[in-house]
Structure formats: structure tokens, C-alpha cells
ROGUDO-143518 format. One record per residue (C-alpha): x, y, z; residue number from 1. Coordinates in pm, whole numbers, plus 50000, padded with zeros to 5 digits. Example, Ala and Ser with C-alpha at 12.3 -4.5 7.8 and 13.67 -1.06 7.14 Angstrom:
2
+-------+-------+-------+-----+
!  east ! north !    up ! num !
+-------+-------+-------+-----+
! 51230 ! 49550 ! 50780 !   1 !
! 51367 ! 49894 ! 50714 !   2 !
+-------+-------+-------+-----+
***
This chain:
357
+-------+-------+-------+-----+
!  east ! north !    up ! num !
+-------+-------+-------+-----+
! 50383 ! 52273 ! 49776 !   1 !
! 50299 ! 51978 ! 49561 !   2 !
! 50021 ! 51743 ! 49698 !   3 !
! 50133 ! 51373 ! 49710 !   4 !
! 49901 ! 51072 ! 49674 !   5 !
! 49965 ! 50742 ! 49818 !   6 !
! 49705 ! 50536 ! 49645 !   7 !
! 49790 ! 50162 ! 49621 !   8 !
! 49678 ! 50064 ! 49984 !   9 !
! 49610 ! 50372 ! 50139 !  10 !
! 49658 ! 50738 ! 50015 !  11 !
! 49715 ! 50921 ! 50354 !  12 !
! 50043 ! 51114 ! 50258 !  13 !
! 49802 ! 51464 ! 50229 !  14 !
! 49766 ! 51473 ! 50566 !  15 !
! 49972 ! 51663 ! 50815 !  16 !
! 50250 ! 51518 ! 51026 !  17 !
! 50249 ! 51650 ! 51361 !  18 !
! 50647 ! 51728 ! 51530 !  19 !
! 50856 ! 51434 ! 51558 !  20 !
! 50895 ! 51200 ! 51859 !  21 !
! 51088 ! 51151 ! 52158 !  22 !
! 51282 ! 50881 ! 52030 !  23 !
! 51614 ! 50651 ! 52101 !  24 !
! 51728 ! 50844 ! 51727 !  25 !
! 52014 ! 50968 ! 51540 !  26 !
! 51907 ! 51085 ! 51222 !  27 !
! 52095 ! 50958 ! 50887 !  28 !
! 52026 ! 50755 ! 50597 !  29 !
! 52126 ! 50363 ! 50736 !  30 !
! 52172 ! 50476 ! 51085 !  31 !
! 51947 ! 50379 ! 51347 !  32 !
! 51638 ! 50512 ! 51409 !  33 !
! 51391 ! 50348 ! 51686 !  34 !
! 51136 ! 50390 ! 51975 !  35 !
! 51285 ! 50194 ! 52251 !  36 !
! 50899 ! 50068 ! 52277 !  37 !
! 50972 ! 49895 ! 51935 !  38 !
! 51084 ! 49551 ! 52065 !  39 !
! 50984 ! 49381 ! 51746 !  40 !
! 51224 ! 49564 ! 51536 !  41 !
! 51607 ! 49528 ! 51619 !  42 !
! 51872 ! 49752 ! 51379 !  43 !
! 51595 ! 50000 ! 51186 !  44 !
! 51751 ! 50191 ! 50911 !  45 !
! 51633 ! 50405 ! 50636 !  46 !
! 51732 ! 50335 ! 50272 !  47 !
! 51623 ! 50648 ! 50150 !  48 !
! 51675 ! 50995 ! 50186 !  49 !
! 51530 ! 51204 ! 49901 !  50 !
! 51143 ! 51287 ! 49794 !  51 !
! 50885 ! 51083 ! 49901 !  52 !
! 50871 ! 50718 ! 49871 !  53 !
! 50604 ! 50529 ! 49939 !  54 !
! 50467 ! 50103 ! 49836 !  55 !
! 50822 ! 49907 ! 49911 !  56 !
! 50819 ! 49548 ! 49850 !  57 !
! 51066 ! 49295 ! 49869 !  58 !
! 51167 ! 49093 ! 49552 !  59 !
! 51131 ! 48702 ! 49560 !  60 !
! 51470 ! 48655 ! 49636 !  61 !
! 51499 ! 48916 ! 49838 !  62 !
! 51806 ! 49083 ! 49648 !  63 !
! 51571 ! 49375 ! 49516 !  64 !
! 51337 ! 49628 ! 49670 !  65 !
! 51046 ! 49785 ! 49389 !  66 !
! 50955 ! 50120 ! 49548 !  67 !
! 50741 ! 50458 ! 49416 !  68 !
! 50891 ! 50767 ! 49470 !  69 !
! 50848 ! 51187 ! 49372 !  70 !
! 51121 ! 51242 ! 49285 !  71 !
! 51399 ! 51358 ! 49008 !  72 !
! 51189 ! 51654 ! 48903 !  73 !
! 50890 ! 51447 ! 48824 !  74 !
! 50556 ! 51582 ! 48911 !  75 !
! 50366 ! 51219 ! 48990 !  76 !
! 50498 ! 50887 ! 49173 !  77 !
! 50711 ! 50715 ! 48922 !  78 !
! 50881 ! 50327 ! 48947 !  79 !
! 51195 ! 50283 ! 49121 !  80 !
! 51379 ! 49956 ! 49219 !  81 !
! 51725 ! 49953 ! 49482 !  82 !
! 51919 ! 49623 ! 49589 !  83 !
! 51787 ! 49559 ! 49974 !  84 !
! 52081 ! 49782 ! 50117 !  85 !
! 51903 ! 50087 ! 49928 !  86 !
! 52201 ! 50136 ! 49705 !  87 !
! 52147 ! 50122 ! 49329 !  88 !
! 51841 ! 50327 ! 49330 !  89 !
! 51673 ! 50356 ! 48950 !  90 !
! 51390 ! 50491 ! 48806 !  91 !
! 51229 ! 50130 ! 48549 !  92 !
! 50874 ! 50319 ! 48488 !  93 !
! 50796 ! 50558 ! 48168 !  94 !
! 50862 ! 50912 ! 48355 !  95 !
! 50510 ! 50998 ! 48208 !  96 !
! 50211 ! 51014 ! 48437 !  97 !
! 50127 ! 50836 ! 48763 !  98 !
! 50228 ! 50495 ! 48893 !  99 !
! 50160 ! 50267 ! 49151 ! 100 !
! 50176 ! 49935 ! 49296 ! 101 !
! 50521 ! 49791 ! 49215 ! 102 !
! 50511 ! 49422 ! 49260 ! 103 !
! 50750 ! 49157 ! 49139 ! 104 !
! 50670 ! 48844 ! 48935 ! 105 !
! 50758 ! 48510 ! 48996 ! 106 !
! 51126 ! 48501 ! 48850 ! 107 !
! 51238 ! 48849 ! 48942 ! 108 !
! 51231 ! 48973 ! 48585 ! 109 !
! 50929 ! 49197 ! 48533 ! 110 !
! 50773 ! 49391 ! 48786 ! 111 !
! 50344 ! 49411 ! 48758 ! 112 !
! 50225 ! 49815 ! 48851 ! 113 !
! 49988 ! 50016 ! 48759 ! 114 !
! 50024 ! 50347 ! 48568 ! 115 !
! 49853 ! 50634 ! 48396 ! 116 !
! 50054 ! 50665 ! 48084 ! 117 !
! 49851 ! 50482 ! 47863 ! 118 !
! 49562 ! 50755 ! 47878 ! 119 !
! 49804 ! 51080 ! 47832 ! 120 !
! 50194 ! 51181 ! 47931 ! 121 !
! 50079 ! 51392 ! 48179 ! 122 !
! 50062 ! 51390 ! 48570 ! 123 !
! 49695 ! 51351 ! 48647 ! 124 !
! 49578 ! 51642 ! 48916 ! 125 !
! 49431 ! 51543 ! 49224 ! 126 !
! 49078 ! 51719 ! 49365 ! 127 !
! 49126 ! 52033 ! 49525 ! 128 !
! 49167 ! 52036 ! 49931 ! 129 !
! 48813 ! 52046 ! 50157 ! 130 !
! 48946 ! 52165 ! 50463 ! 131 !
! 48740 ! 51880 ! 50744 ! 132 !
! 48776 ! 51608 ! 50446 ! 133 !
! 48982 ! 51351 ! 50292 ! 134 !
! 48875 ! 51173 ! 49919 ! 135 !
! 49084 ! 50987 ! 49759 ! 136 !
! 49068 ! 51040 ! 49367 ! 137 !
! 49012 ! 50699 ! 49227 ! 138 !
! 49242 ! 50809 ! 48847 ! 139 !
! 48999 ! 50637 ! 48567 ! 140 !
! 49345 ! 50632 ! 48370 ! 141 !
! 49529 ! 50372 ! 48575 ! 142 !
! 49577 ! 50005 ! 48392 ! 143 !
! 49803 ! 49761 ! 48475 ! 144 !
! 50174 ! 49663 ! 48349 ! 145 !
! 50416 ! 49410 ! 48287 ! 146 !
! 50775 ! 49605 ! 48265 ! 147 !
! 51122 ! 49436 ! 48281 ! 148 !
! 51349 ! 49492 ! 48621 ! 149 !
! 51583 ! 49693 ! 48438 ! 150 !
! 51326 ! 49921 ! 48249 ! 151 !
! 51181 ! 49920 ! 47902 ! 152 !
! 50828 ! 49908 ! 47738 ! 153 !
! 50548 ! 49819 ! 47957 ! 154 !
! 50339 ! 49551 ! 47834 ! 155 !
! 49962 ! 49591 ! 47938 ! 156 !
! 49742 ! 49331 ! 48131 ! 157 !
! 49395 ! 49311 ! 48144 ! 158 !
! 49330 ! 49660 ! 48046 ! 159 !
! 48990 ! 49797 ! 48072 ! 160 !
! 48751 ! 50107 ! 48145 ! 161 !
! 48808 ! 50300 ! 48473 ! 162 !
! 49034 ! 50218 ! 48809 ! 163 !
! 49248 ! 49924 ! 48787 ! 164 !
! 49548 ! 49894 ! 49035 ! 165 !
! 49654 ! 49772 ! 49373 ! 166 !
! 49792 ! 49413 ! 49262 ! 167 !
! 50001 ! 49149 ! 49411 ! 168 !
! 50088 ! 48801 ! 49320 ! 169 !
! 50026 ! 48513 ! 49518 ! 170 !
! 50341 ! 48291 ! 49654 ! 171 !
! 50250 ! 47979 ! 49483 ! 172 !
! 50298 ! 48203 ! 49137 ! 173 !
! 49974 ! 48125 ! 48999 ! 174 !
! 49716 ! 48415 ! 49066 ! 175 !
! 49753 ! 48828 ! 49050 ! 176 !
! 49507 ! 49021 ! 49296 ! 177 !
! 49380 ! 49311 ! 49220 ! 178 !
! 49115 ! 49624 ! 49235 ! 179 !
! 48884 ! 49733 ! 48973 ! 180 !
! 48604 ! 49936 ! 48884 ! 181 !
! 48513 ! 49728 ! 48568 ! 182 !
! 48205 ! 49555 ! 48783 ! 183 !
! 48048 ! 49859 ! 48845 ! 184 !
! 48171 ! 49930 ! 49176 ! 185 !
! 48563 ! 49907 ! 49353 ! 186 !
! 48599 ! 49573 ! 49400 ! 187 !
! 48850 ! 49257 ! 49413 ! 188 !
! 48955 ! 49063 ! 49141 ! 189 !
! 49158 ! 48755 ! 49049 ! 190 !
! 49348 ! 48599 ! 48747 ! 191 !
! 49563 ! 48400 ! 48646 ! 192 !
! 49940 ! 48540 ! 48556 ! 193 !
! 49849 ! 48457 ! 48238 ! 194 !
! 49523 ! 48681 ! 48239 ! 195 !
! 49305 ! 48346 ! 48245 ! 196 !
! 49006 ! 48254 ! 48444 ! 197 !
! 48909 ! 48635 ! 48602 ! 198 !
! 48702 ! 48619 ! 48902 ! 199 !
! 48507 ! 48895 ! 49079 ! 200 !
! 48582 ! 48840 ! 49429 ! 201 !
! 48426 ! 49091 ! 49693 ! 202 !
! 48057 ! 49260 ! 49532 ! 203 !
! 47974 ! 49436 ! 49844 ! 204 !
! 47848 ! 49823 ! 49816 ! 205 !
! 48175 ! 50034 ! 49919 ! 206 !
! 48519 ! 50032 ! 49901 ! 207 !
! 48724 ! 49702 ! 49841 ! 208 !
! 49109 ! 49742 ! 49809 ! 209 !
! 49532 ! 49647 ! 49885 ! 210 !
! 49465 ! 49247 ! 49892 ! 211 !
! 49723 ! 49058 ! 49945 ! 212 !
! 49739 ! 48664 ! 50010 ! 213 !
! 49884 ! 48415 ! 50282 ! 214 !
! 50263 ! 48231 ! 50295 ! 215 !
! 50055 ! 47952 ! 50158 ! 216 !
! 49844 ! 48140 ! 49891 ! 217 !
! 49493 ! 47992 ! 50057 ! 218 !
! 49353 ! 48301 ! 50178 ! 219 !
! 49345 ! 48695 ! 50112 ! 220 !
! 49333 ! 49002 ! 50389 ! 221 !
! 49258 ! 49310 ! 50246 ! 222 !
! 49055 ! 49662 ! 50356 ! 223 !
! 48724 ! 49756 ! 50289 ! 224 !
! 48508 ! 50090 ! 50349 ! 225 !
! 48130 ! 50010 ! 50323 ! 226 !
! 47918 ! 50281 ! 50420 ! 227 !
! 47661 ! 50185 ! 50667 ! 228 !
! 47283 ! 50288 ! 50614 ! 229 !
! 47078 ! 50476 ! 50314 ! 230 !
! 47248 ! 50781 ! 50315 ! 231 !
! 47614 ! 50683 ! 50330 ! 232 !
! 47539 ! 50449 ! 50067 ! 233 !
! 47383 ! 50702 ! 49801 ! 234 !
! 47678 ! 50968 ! 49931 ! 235 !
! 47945 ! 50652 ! 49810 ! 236 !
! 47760 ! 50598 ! 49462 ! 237 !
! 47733 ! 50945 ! 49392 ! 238 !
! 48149 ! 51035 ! 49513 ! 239 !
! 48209 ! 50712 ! 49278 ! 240 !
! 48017 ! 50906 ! 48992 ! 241 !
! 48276 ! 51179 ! 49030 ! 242 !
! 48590 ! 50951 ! 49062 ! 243 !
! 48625 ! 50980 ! 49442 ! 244 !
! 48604 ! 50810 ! 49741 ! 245 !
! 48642 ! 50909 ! 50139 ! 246 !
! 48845 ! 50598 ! 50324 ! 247 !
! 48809 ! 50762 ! 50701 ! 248 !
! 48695 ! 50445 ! 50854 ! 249 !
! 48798 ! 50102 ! 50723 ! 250 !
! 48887 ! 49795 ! 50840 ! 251 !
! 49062 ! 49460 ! 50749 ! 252 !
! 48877 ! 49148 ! 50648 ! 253 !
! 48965 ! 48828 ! 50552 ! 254 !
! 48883 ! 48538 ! 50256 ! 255 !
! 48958 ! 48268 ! 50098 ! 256 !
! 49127 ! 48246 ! 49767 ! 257 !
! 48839 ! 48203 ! 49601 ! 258 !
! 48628 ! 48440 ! 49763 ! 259 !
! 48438 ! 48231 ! 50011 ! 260 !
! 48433 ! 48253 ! 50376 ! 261 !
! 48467 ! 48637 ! 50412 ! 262 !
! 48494 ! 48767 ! 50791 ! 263 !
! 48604 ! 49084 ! 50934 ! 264 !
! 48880 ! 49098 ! 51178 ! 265 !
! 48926 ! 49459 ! 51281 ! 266 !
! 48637 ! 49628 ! 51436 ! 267 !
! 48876 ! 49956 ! 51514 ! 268 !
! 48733 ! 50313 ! 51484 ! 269 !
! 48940 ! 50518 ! 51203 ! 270 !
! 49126 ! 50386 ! 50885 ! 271 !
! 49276 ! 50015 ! 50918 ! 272 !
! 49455 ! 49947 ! 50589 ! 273 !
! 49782 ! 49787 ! 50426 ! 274 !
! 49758 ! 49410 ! 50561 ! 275 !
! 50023 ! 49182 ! 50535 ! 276 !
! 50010 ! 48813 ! 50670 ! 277 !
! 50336 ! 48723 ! 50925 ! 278 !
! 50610 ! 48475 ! 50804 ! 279 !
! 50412 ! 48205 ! 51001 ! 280 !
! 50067 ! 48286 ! 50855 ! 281 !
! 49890 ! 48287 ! 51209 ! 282 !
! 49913 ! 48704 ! 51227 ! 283 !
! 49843 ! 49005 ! 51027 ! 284 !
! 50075 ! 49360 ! 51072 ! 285 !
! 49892 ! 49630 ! 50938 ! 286 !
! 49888 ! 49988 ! 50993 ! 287 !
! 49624 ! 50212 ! 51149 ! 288 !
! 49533 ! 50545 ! 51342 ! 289 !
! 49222 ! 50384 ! 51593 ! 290 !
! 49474 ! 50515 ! 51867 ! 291 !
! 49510 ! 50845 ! 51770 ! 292 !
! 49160 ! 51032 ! 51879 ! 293 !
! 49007 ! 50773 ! 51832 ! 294 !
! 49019 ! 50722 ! 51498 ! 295 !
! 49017 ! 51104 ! 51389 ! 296 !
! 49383 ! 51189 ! 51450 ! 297 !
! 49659 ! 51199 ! 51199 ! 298 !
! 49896 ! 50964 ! 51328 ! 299 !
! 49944 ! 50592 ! 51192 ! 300 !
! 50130 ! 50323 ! 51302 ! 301 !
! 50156 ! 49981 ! 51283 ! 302 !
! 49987 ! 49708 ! 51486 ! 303 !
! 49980 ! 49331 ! 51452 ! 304 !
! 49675 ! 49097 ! 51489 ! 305 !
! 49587 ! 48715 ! 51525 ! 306 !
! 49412 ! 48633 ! 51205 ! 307 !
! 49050 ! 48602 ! 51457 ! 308 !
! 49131 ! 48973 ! 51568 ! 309 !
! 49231 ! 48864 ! 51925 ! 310 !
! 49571 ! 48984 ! 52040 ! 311 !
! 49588 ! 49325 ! 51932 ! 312 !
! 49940 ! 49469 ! 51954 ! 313 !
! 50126 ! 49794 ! 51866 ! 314 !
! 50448 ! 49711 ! 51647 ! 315 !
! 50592 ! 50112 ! 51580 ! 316 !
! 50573 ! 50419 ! 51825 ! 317 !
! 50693 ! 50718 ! 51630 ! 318 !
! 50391 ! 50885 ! 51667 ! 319 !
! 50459 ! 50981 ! 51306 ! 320 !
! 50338 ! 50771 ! 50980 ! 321 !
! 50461 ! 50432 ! 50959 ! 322 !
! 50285 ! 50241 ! 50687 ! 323 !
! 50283 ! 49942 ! 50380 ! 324 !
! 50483 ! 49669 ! 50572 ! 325 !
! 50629 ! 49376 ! 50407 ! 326 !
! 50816 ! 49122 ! 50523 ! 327 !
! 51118 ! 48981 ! 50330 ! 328 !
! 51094 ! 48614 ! 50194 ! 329 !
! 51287 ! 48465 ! 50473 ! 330 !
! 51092 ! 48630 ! 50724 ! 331 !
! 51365 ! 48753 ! 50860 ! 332 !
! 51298 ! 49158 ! 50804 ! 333 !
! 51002 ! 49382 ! 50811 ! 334 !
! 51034 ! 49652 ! 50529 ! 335 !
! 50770 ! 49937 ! 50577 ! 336 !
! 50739 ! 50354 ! 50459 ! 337 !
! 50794 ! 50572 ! 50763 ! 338 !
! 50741 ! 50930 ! 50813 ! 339 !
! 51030 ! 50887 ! 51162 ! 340 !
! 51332 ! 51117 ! 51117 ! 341 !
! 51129 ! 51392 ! 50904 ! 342 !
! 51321 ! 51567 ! 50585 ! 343 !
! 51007 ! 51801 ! 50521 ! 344 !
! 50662 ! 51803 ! 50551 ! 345 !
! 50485 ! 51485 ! 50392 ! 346 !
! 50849 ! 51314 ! 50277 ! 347 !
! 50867 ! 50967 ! 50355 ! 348 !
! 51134 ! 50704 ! 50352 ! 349 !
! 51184 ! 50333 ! 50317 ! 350 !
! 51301 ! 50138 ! 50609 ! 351 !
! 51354 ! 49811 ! 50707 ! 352 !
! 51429 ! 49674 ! 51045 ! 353 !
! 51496 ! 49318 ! 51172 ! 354 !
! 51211 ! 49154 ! 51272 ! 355 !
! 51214 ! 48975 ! 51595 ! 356 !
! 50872 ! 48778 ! 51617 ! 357 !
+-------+-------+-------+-----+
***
């Protein structure tokens, strides 16, 4: 069975989904599928229904939806974009090694991702399975990419030595977020869309990753995994030596835009990842598994939080994976991956729902 890896904002797809739900559901691609519990989402359907999607994000009109998928015979994640019904579903990327992190630029007509093709044609492996533990490979061949909507030769940006991925533009169309490993450690960084004026923006010891900023581009959530004490710290450096990481227990934090002001805002046990701010700006949805065991069970959904961390509140309830949420421009929908009305073990599928604040 091939092993798929999830790695923009949080590569959880290797673990096992437990049986489906109870559920208000009648399985089908754009049929309805919802937990009556899910009063925040009115009208859920699921705009795919082959391989395993995962990273769905709204265009800045909203026509388009840029989406990775396995699928087509292709061993790795490759590119794909579909109009916001799910129809007119193409792959844009190379069809040679592993992408992630489809995001669109201002103007609609590139789409910024990051891919292994520049270092080889060839699907890089992930480590073998430890039975009791999860690491995440962090793939020294991943750069970053400029590539038309419609497909063609990927231009690089910034390239350097070692992990760079995870980006996302900022609303008022001036800066690009991203993580990289060319500090030293896996950290946050900022540009201009023009590759101008880089800043480091997070240089704690541990795990920085999947920013993304506010409706009004002044501050930046994103997840972090610092190991706590001596020992966690040397395991970290010396997993970062080999090109891996272990994300079991993260959290969501918050910044500025310019990397002042940090504060944490989840204090859950188990993996909080994949922030996204709410239309209004006051909120965060994200998705996480603190309810599940907590912490140590294998089922994620997602929750919304005031921006302080007061106000916690459960958004999905499919007991299942439901993951990367992102609302449309308007504000109107909530697009997310969810692992609800199963095809196989570890297949995934895009839906979107309306999304009733």
C-alpha cells in the first residue's frame, strides 16, 4: 500500500482511520455529507472522489480551487487546480517528484508551491514505519515555484540548501510566508513577492511551520513544536541531522507581521496545526486531536478559537480526519480535506460547506 505524506501544514495522512461515523450521510461526490452536530456548516459536499487529496485553497476570486492529490498513476502528491464546483480537475505541476503547498498569487495567474523536481525526477521515499512513532521527513529537495494556472515551466524563488515549503501570500499582496531550514533550524520566513527584503521571523529551538496571515495582513498564526527540557532538545537537533522531525504535540501561536509580539494561544495536549484566521479576523479554525485520548488518539477535527484562546469550540464531528480549512474570499464558505465518507484507507477528499458564523 503506498504511504502518503501530507507535509505542508501537517503530515498526518500515515495514520490509521478508525470506522466511519454515525452520521446524517449519504455518500456521493456533491451530495451531502454532515454530523447533525455540525451547525456551522450548512450544504457540505465533496468535490472529489479519486486518490487522496490533501492542501485546498481557494483562489482570490474565488473561481478556482489549487489542490495536491496521488493520483493518475503518480507515485508522489502532484499540483492540481478545479473551478470551486470541483469540475475541471487538472494536473499544472511537472509529474516529476513531490509537491506541496499550492497557493495562488495576487492576480490568479501563477500559483507559488513547493516541489522536489529540481533535485531529481523521482518520487522521494519516505522513512520506514516505527510502529509507537510518527516523524515527519523534512525532503532537503523541496524549493519553491512560480508556475502559471494553466501549467508550464516552474520558475524558482528563493532557492536554497535544505527544506523550503509551506508558503502563503498575504491579502494585501505584498509578502510570501514561508518555512525554511536555511537558518539552521525550521523556522519562519518572510519576503517580498518580489524576493526582496527576507526576514527570519520565529528563531526558537523546534519546529516552526503552515503560517498564514490575518484578513488585514497585520498578524501571522502558525504551529510550532518546541521540545521542552535538555533531552528533547538534543533528541530534535539530532532527528533534524537526519532530515526528520516528530510533530506529536504542537500548538498554535500567534505574531505580528513582522515578527514581534509572539504569544501562544493553544495550550491543548496532542497536535494543534493548520490555522486559518475567520472572515472577521477575531477567530482562528484550526484542526486538532486534544479530544481524542487526550491528545494520543488518531482522530482530528476541527475546532475554532478567539484569537486570546478563550472560547474553544468544536466545528466538525466525523470522528474521522477533517483538516487544512480555508475560507473562501467572501467568507461565505469553509473549504477543508476530510477523511468523512471513506473510499479506502488513508483517501481523502476536498469539501466545502457553507459557513454559517
Amino acid at each position: 500500500m503506498k504511504r502518503t505524506v501530507l507535509t505542508c501544514l501537517y503530515p498526518l495522512a500515515l495514520w490509521a482511520l478508525p470506522a466511519p461515523p454515525t452520521a446524517e450521510a449519504r455518500p456521493g461526490l456533491g451530495v451531502e455529507w454532515r454530523d447533525s452536530r455540525e451547525i456551522h456548516l450548512r450544504n457540505v459536499k465533496k468535490l472529489t472522489d479519486t486518490g487522496s487529496n490533501a492542501e485546498a485553497y481557494w483562489s482570490n476570486d474565488g473561481q478556482k480551487i489549487v489542490f495536491q492529490s496521488t493520483r493518475d498513476g503518480y507515485p508522489c502528491d502532484q499540483l492540481y487546480t478545479m473551478n470551486a464546483d470541483g469540475m475541471d480537475q487538472k494536473r499544472v505541476s511537472t509529474g516529476k517528484g513531490r509537491v506541496t503547498c499550492g497557493w495562488f498569487l495576487p492576480g490568479d495567474r501563477k500559483i507559488l508551491y513547493a516541489s522536489t523536481h529540481g533535485a531529481g525526477p523521482d518520487c522521494p521515499p519516505a522513512p520506514p514505519f516505527t510502529p509507537g512513532k510518527y516523524q515527519w521527513p523534512v525532503f532537503q529537495g523541496f524549493d519553491l515555484y512560480a508556475i502559471p494556472v494553466e501549467g508550464g515551466e516552474p520558475e524558482p524563488f528563493l532557492p536554497s540548501l535544505g527544506y523550503d515549503a509551506e508558503a502563503t501570500v498575504a491579502p494585501n499582496g505584498r509578502w510570501v510566508v514561508f518555512t525554511s531550514e536555511r537558518g539552521g533550524d525550521v523556522d519562519i520566513w518572510r519576503a517580498d513577492l518580489d524576493g526582496n527584503h527576507l526576514l527570519r521571523l520565529t528563531d526558537g529551538v523546534g519546529y516552526d511551520g503552515g503560517a498564514v496571515f490575518s484578513p488585514d495582513s497585520k498578524l501571522i498564526a502558525w504551529r510550532t513544536n518546541y521540545p521542552k527540557g535538555e533531552a528533547a532538545t538534543a533528541k530534535y537537533r539530532e532527528l533534524l541531522k537526519q532530515h526528520l522531525v516528530e510533530p506529536m504535540e504542537m500548538d498554535i501561536w500567534l505574531m505580528n507581521s513582522d515578527g514581534t509580539g509572539k504569544r501562544q494561544v493553544t495550550r491543548l495536549p496532542g497536535a494543534a496545526f493548520a490555522p486559518i484566521f475567520t472572515p472577521d479576523g477575531k477567530g482562528l479554525v484550526f484542526a486538532t486531536n486534544h479530544h481524542d485520548h487526550e491528545g494520543k488518539g488518531r482522530e482530528f477535527d476541527l475546532f475554532r478559537v478567539n484569537l486570546d484562546g478563550t472560547g474553544l469550540e468544536r466545528i466538525t464531528w466525523t470522528g474521522l480526519f477533517n483538516s487544512f480549512p480555508h475560507f473562501s474570499p467572501d467568507g461565505k464558505q469553509l473549504l477543508w480535506v476530510s477523511g468523512r465518507s471513506p473510499r479506502g484507507p488513508r483517501q481523502f477528499d476536498v469539501c466545502v460547506a457553507e459557513w454559517l458564523p
